[in-house]
MDAnalysis code that builds the backbone (N, CA, C; Angstrom):
import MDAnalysis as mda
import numpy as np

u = mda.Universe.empty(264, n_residues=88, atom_resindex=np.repeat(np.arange(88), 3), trajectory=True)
u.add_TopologyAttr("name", ["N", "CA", "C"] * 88)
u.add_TopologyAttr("resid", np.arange(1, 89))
u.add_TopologyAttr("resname", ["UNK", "UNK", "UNK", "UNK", "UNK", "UNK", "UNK", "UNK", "UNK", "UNK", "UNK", "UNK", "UNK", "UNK", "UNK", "UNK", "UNK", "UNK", "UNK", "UNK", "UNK", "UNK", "UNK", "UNK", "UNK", "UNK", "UNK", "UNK", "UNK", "UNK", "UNK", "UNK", "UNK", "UNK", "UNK", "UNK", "UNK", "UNK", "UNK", "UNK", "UNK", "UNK", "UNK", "UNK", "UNK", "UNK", "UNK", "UNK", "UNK", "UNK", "UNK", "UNK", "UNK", "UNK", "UNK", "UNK", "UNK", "UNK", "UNK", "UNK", "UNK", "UNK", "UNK", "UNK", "UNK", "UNK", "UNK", "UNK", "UNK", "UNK", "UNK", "UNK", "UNK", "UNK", "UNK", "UNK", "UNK", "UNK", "UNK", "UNK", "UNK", "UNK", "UNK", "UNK", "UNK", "UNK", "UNK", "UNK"])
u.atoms.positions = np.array([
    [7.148, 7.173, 7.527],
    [6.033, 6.252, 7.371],
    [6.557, 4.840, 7.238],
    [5.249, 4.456, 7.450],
    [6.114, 2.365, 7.453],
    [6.345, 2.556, 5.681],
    [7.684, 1.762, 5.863],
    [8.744, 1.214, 4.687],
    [7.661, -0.363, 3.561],
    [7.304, -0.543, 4.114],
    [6.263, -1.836, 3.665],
    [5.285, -1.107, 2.881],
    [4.863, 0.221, 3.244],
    [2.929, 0.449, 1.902],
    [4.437, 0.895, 0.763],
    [4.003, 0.182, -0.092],
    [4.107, 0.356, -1.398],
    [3.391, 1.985, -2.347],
    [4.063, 2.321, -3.132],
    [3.449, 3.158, -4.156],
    [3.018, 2.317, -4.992],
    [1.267, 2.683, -5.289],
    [0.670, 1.736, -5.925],
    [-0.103, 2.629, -7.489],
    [0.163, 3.945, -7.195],
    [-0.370, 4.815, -8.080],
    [0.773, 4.165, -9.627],
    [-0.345, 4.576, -10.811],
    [0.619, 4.802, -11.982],
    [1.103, 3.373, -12.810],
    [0.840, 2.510, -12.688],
    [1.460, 1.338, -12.889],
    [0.581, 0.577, -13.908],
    [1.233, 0.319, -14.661],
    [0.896, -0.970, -15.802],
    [1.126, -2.298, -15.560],
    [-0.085, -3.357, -15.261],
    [-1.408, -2.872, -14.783],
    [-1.687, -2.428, -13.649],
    [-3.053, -1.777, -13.773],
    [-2.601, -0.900, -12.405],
    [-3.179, -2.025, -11.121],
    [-2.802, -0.895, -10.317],
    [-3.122, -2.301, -8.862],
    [-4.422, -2.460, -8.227],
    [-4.113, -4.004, -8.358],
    [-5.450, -4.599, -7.462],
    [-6.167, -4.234, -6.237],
    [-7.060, -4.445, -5.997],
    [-7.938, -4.188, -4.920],
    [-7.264, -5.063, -3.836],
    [-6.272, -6.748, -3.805],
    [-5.625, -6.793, -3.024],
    [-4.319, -6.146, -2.586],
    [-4.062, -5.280, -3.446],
    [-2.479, -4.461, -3.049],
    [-3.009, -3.497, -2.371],
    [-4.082, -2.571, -2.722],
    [-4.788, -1.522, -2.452],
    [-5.049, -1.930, -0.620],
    [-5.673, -2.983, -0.609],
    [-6.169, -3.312, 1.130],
    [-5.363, -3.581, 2.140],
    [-3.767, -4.286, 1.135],
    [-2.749, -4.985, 1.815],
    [-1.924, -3.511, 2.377],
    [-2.218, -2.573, 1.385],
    [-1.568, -1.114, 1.979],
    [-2.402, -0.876, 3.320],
    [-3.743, -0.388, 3.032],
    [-4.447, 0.111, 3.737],
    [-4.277, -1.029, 5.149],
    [-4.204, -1.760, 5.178],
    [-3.982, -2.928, 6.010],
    [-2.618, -2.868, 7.200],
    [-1.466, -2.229, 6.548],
    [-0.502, -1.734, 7.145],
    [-0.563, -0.515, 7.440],
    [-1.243, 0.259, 7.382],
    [-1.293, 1.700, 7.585],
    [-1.866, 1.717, 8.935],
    [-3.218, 0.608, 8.675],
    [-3.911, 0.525, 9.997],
    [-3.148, 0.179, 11.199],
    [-2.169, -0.828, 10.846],
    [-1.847, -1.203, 11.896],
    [-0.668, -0.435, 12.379],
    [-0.147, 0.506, 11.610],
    [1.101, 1.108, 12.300],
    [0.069, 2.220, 13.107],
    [-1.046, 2.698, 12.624],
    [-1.816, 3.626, 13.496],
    [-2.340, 3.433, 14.777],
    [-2.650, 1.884, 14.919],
    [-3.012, 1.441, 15.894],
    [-1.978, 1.089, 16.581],
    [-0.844, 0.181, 16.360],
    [0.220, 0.065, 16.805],
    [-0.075, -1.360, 17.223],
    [-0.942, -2.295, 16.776],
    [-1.368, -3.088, 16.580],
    [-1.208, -3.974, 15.250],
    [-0.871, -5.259, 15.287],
    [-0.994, -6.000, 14.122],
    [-2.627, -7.170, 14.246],
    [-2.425, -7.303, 15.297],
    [-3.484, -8.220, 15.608],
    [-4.934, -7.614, 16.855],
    [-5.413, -6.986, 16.694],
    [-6.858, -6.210, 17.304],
    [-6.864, -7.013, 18.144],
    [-7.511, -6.760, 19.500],
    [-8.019, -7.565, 20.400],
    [-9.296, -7.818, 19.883],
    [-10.104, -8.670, 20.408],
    [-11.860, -8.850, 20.015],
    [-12.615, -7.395, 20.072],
    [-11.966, -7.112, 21.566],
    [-13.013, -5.470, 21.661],
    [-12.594, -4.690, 20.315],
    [-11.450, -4.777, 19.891],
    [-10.887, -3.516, 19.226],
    [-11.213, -4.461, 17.498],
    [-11.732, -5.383, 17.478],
    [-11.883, -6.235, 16.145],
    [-12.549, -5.462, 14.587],
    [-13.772, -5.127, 15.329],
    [-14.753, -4.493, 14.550],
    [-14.290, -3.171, 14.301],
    [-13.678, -2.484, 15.142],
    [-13.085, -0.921, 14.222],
    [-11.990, -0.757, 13.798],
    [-11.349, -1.603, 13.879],
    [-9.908, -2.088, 12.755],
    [-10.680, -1.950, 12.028],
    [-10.976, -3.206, 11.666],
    [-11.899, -3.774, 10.650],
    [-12.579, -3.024, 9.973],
    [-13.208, -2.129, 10.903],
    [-14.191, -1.226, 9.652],
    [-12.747, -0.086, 9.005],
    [-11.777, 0.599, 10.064],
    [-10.784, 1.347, 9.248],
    [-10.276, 1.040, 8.553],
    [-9.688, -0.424, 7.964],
    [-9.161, -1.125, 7.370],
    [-10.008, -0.600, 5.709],
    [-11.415, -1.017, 6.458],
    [-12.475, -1.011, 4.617],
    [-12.369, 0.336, 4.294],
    [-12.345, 1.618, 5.595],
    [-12.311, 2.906, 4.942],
    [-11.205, 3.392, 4.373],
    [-10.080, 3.101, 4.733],
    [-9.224, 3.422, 4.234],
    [-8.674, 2.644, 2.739],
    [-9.077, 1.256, 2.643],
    [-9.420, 0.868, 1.646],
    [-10.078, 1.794, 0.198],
    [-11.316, 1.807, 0.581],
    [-12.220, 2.354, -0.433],
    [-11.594, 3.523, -0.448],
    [-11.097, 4.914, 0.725],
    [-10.403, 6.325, 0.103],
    [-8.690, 5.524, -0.668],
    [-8.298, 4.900, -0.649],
    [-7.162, 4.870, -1.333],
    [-7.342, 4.603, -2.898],
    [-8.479, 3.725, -3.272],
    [-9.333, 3.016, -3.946],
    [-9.279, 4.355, -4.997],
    [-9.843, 5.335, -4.497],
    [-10.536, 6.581, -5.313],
    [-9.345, 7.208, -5.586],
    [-8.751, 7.443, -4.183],
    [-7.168, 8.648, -4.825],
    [-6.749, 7.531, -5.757],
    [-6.157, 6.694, -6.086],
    [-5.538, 5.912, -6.829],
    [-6.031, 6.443, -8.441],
    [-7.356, 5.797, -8.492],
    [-8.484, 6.200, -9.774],
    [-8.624, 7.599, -10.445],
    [-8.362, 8.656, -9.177],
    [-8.628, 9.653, -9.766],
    [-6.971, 10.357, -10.367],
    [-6.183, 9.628, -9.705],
    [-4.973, 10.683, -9.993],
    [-4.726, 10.759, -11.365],
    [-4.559, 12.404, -12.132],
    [-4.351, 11.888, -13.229],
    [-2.228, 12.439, -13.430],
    [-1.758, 11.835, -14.352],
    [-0.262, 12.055, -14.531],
    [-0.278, 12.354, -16.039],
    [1.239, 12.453, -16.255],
    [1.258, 12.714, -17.845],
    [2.457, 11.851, -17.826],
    [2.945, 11.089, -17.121],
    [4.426, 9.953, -17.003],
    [3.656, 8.929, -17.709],
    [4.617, 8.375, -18.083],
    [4.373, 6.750, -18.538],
    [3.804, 5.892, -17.284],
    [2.918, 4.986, -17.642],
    [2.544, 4.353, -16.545],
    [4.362, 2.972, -15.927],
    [4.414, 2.945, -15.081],
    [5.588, 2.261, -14.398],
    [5.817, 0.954, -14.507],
    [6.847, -0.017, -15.063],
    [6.800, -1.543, -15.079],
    [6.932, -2.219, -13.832],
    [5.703, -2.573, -13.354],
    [6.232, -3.691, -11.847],
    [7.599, -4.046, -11.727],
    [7.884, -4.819, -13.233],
    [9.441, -5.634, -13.028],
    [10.360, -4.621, -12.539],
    [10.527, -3.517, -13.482],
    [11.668, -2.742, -13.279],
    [11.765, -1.800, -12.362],
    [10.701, -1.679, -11.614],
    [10.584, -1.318, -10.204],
    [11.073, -2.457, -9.140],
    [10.687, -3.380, -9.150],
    [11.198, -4.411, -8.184],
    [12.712, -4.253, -8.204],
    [13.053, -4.708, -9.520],
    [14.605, -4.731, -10.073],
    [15.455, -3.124, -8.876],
    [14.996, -1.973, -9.679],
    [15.727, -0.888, -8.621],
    [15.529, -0.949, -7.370],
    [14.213, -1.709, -6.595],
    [14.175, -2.054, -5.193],
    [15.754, -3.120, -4.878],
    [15.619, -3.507, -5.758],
    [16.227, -5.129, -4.859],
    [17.750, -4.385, -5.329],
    [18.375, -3.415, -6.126],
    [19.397, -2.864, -6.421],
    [19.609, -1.882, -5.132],
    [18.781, -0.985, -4.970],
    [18.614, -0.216, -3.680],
    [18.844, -0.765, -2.210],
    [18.239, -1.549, -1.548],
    [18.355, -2.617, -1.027],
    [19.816, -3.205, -1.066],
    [20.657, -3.887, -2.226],
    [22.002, -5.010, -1.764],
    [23.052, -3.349, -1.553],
    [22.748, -2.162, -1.976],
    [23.295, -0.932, -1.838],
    [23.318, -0.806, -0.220],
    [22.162, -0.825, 0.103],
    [21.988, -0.164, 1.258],
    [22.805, -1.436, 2.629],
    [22.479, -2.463, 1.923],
    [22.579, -3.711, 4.079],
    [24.179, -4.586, 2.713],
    [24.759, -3.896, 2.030],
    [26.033, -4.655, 1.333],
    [27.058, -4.287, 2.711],
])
């Protein structure tokens, strides 16, 4: 799957409705294979974009865990450790 959607489940605080769309937003477009819709193709991006939106919206809400919810920081931190590991 594209490397860019983020895990957004679980997190203190949890995530916004713009992280939530910015996923759903890349999902669309690796499906389409498209970043930018033509006009014809505008309006059903667009609407997949909101559906997939609103179902991520709910799985997110409903999942329940028994983990600690996750620190943004110290997630970034093991990204960017992972990362100088991997292209060092």
């Amino acid at each position: 799957m594209c490397r860019n959607i983020k895990t957004l489940a679980n997190f203190e605080p949890p995530a916004t409705i713009d992280e939530v769309r910015a996923s759903a937003l890349q999902f669309v477009r690796k499906l389409s294979g498209s970043t930018h819709p033509s006009h014809a193709n505008e309006e059903a991006f667009n609407r997949a974009v909101d559906e997939v939106t609103a179902s991520a919206e709910r799985l997110i809400q409903s999942l329940q865990t028994k983990a600690p919810p996750r620190n943004r920081e110290e997630e970034m931190r093991k990204a960017r450790e992972r990362s100088q590991k991997r292209f060092a």
